[in-house]
VOGU-3710 file (C-alpha; in Angstrom, 3 decimals, decimal comma):
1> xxxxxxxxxx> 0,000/0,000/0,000  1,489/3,465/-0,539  1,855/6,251/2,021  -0,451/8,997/1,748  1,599/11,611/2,731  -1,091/14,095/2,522  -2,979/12,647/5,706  -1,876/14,200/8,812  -1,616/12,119/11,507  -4,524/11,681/15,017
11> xxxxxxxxxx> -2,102/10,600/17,515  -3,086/9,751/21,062  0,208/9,492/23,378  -0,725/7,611/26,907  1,810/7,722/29,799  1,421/6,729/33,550  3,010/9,821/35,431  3,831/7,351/38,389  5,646/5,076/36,750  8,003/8,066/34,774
21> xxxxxxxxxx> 10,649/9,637/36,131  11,432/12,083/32,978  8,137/13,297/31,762  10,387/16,302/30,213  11,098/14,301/27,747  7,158/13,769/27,156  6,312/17,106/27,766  9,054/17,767/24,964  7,717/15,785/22,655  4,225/16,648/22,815
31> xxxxxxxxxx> 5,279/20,186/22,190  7,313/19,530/18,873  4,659/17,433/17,493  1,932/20,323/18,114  4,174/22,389/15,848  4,747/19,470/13,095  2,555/20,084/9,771  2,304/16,210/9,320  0,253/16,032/12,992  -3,161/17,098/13,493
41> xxxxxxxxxx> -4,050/15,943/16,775  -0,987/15,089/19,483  -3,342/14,131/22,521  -1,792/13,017/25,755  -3,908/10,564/28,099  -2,152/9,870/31,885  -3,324/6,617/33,142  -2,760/7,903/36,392  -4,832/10,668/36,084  -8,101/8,325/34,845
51> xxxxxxxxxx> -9,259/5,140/34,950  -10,358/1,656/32,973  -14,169/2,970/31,751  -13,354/6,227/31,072  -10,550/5,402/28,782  -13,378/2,752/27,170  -15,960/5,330/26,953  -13,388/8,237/25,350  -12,264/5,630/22,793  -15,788/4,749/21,925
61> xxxxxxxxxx> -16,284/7,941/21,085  -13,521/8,304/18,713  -13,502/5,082/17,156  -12,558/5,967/13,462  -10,813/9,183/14,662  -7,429/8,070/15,598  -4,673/6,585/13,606  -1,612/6,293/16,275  -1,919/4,776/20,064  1,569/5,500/21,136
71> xxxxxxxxxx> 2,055/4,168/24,732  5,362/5,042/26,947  5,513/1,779/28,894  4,226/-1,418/29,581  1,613/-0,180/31,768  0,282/2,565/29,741  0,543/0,133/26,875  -2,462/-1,770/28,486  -4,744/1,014/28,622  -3,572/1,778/24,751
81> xxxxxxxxxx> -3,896/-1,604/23,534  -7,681/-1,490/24,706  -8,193/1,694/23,412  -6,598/1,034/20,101  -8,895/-1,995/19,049  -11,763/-0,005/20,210  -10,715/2,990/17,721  -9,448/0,288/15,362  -5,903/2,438/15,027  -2,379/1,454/14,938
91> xxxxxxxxxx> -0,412/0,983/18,545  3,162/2,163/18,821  4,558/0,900/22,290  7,734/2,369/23,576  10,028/-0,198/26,013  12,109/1,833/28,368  13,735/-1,333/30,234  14,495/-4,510/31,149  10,665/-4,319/32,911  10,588/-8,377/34,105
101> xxxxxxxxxx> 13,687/-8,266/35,585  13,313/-4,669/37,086  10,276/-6,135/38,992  13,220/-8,424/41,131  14,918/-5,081/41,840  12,182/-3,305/43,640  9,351/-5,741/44,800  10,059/-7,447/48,126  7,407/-9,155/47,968  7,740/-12,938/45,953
111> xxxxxxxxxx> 4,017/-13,318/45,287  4,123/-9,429/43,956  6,725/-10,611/41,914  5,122/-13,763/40,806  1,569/-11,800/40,032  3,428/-8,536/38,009  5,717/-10,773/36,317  2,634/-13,252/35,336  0,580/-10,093/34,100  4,092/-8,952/32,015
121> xxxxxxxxxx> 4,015/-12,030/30,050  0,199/-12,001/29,484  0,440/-8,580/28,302  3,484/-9,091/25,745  1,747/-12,082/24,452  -1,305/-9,869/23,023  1,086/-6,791/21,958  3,547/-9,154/20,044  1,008/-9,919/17,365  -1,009/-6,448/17,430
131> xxxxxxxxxx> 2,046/-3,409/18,319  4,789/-1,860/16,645  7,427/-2,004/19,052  10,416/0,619/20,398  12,865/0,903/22,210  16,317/2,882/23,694  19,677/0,899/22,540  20,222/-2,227/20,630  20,794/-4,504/23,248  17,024/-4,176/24,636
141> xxxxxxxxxx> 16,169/-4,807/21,099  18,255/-8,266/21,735  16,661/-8,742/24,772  12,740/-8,146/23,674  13,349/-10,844/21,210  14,968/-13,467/23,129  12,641/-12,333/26,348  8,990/-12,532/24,592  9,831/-13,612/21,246  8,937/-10,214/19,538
151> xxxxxxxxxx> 10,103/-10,256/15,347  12,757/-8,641/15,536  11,672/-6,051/12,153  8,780/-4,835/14,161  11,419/-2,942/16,719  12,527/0,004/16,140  15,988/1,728/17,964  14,843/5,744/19,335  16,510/7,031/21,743  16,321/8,997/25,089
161> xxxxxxxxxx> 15,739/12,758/24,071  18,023/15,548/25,715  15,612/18,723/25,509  17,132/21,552/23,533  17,993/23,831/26,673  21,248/20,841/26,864  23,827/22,709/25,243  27,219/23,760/26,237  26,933/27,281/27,367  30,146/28,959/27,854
171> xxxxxxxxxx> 28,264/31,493/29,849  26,411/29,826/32,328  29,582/27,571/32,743  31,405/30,358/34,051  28,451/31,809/36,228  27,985/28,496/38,022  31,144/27,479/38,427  31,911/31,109/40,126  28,719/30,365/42,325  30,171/27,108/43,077
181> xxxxxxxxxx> 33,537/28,626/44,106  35,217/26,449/41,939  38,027/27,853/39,363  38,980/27,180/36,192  42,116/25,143/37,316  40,075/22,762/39,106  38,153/19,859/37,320  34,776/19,378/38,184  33,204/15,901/37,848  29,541/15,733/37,754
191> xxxxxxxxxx> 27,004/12,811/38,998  23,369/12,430/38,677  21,623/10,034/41,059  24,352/9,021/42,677  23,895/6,195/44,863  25,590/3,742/47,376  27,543/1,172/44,969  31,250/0,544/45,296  31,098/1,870/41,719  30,647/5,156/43,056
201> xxxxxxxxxx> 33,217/5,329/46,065  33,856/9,317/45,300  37,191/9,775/46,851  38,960/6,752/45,280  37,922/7,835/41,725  38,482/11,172/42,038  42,342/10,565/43,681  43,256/8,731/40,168  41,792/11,221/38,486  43,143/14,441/39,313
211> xxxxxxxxxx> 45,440/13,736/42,205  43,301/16,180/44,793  42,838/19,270/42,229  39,446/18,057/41,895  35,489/18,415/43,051  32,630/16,277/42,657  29,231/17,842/42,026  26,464/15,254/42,856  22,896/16,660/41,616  20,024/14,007/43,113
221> xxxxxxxxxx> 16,835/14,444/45,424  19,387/12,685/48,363  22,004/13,754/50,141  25,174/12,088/50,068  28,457/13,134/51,069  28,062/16,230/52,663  30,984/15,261/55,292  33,351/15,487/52,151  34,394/19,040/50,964  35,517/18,010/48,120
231> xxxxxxxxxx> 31,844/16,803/47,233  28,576/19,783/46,213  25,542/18,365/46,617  22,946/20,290/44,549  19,150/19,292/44,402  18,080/20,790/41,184  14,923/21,524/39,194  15,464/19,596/35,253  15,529/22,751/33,792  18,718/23,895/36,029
241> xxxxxxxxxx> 20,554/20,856/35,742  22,058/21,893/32,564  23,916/24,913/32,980  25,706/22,592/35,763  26,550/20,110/33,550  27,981/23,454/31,250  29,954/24,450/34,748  31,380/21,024/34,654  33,948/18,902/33,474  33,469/15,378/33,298
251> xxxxxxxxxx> 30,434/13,201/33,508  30,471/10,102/35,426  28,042/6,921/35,123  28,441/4,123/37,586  25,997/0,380/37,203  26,280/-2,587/38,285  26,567/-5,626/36,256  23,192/-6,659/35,868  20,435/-6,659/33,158  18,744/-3,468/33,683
261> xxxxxxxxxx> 21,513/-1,811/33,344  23,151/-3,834/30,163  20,256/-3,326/28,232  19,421/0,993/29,300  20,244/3,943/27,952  20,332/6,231/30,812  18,815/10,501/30,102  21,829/11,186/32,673  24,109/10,168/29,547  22,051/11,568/26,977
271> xxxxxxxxxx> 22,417/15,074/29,051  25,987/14,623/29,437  26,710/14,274/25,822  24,533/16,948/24,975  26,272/19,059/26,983  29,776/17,879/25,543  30,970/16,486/28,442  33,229/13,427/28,610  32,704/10,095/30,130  34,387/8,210/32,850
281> xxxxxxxxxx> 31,775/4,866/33,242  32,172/1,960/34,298  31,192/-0,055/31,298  28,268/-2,737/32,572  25,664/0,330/30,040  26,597/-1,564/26,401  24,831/1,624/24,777  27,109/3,707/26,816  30,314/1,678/26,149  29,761/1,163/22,433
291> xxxxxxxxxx> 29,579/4,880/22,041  31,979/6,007/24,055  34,350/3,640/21,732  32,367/4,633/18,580  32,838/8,610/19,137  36,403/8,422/21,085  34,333/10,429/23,879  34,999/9,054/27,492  37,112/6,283/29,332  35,465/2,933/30,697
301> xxxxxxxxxx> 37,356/2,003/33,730  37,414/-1,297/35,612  37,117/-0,896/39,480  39,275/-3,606/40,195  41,879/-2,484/37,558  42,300/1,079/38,205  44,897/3,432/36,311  47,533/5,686/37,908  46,015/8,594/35,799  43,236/9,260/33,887
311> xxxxxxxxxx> 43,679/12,196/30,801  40,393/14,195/30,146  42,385/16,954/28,501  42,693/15,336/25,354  38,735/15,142/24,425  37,072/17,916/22,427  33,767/19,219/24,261  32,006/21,120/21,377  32,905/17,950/19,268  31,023/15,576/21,680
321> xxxxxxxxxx> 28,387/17,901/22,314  28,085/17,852/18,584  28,185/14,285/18,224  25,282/14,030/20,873  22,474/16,666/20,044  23,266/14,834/15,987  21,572/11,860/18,030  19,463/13,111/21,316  18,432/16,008/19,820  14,465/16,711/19,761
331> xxxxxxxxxx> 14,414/17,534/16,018  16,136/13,919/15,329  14,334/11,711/18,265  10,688/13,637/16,273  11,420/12,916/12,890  12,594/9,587/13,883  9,037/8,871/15,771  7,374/10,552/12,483  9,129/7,939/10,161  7,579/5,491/12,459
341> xxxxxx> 4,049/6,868/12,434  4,147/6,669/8,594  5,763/3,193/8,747  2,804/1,518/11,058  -0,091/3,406/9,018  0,775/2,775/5,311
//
C-alpha cells in the first residue's frame, strides 16, 4: 500500500506519570509534534490521572478518529492496547527497560513478583502480534526478542531525548562554576543520582583522576556526602541541571553488572553528551560503552583495575556535544518517531 503523505496524523500518546521519572522528555515531545505540519491531533492521556471505563468510553467515542496509540511503557501500553482496538488504530509501544527483571529489583514481595511478572508475560503475548514495538539501545532490542519472542523487524531503535535547553553554554559555565567557588584550574566531575555502589566510592575515583585538584558535584533528590568538601551536593529543578553540567567537566556513570543496566540507555548520559561532556563509566551500560568507543568520547574504567592517571584533557567538548544533540536532539528523536508513524499506518 502506498503512504499517503497528505494525511496528517490523530495521535493519542498515553503515559502513567507514576511510573516516569522524565516526563520532560514527554512534555518535549508533545510540544514539537503540536508544531509538526504532518500532525493534526498530538493528545496526551495519563493513566494515572483516569481510569479503565473512562478510557473505554473516550475511545468509543472516537472510534474511526485516531490513527496512532503510542504508549510510553508497559503499563500505559495496556490502557492503549484497549483503546486502540476499540478505535481500530495502529499501537506504537515504547520499552524503556528490562521491565521483568526490574520487577526483582524493587518488589520485596515474591508473590508481587510472581503476580506482576505473570501479568508482564500475558500482556506481551497480546502486543507481540497487534504493536509496533520501540525501544532505547540495541541490546534491549536483543533482549525483547529473546525475552517474549517479539520479530525482531517490528522494533525500532529511538533514543532517550536531551531537551534543547542541553547545550554547552560557555556562559552559564562560568556563572555556576563562580557560584560554586570552583576555578577554572580545578576539574569538576559531575554525577546524577548518585547512589551507594562501590562503583561510586567518590574519593577513590576522584584521587586517580586528578590527584586532589578536583570536586565532585552530585545533583540528586538525596544527600550524600556532605561530610566530604571536596563533594557539592545540589538538588536541582530539570531545567537547572544543565547549565551545571555546562559548569562542569566530566560526567560520570556508575551500574552494576546486571540486566537493567546492560540493556538501558540512561537521560543522565544523553544530558551529558549533549552538553559535551566526557565520560568516565564503568562499562556494565553496552549503549554507553559502544559509544563512548564509537565517538572516542569518554574512558570505561574497571574498578578492580584502576589506572595511575586518567587524561580528560585530550577530548574535544564542542565535538562531543556535537556528536550528541546529531543523536538526542528533539528535532532527530521527532522525525525519527514521524518515520515510524508513517511506517505503522501505510
Amino acid at each position: 500500500m502506498e503512504k499517503n503523505l497528505d494525511k496528517k496524523i490523530r495521535l493519542r500518546y498515553f503515559i502513567s506519570s507514576k511510573d516516569s521519572a522524565f516526563d520532560s522528555q514527554v512534555k518535549a515531545l508533545l510540544q514539537k509534534y503540536k508544531t509538526n505540519q504532518e500532525i493534526s491531533e498530538a493528545r496526551l492521556i495519563d493513566i494515572s490521572e483516569t481510569n479503565i471505563i473512562n478510557i473505554i468510553k473516550d475511545a468509543i467515542k472516537n472510534r474511526n478518529k485516531v490513527d496512532i496509540c503510542h504508549a510510553r511503557g508497559e503499563n500505559a501500553a495496556f490502557y492503549a492496547y484497549i483503546y486502540s482496538a476499540i478505535t481500530e488504530s495502529k499501537l506504537v509501544v515504547d520499552i524503556r527497560g528490562a521491565k521483568y527483571e526490574e520487577i526483582d529489583c524493587f518488589d520485596s514481595f515474591i508473590l508481587k513478583r510472581y503476580l506482576k511478572k505473570g501479568l508482564l508475560r500475558l500482556l506481551f503475548s497480546l502486543l507481540k502480534n497487534s504493536a509496533t514495538f520501540s525501544c532505547v539501545s540495541e541490546s534491549l532490542r536483543d533482549y525483547l526478542c529473546e525475552k517474549y519472542s517479539i520479530d525482531r523487524e517490528i522494533i525500532s531503535l529511538n533514543h532517550c531525548i536531551a531537551g534543547d535547553g542541553f547545550v554547552f553554554d560557555k556562559a552559564k559555565r562560568k556563572e555556576i562554576r563562580d557560584q560554586l567557588k570552583v576555578n577554572e584550574e580545578e576539574l569538576l566531575f559531575v554525577m546524577i543520582n548518585g547512589g551507594n555502589s562501590p562503583w561510586q566510592n567518590i574519593d577513590d575515583i576522584l584521587e586517580k583522576v586528578d590527584d586532589g585538584r578536583s570536586k565532585l558535584l552530585l545533583i540528586s533528590k538525596n544527600e550524600f556526602c556532605k561530610k566530604n568538601d571536596n563533594v557539592i551536593w545540589k538538588k536541582l529543578k530539570h531545567e537547572e541541571v544543565a547549565h551545571y553540567l555546562s559548569a562542569a567537566d566530566v560526567g560520570m556513570v556508575f551500574r552494576e553488572e546486571n540486566i537493567v543496566n546492560k540493556v538501558a540507555c540512561p537521560i543522565k548520559f544523553v544530558e551529558y553528551i549533549s552538553c559535551g561532556l566526557p565520560i568516565i563509566t564503568s562499562g556494565n551500560v553496552d549503549f554507553i560503552r559502544e559509544f563512548i568507543l564509537k565517538y572516542k568520547c569518554g574512558v570505561i574504567l574497571n574498578i578492580n583495575n584502576m589506572p595511575e592517571k586518567i587524561d580528560i584533557e585530550v577530548f574535544n567538548r564542542e565535538k562531543i556535544s556535537m556528536d550528541g544533540k546529531k543523536m538526542f536532539s528533539i528535532n532527530r528523536i521527532s522525525e525519527d518517531y514521524l518515520r515510524l508513524y508513517r511506517d505503522v499506518i501505510s
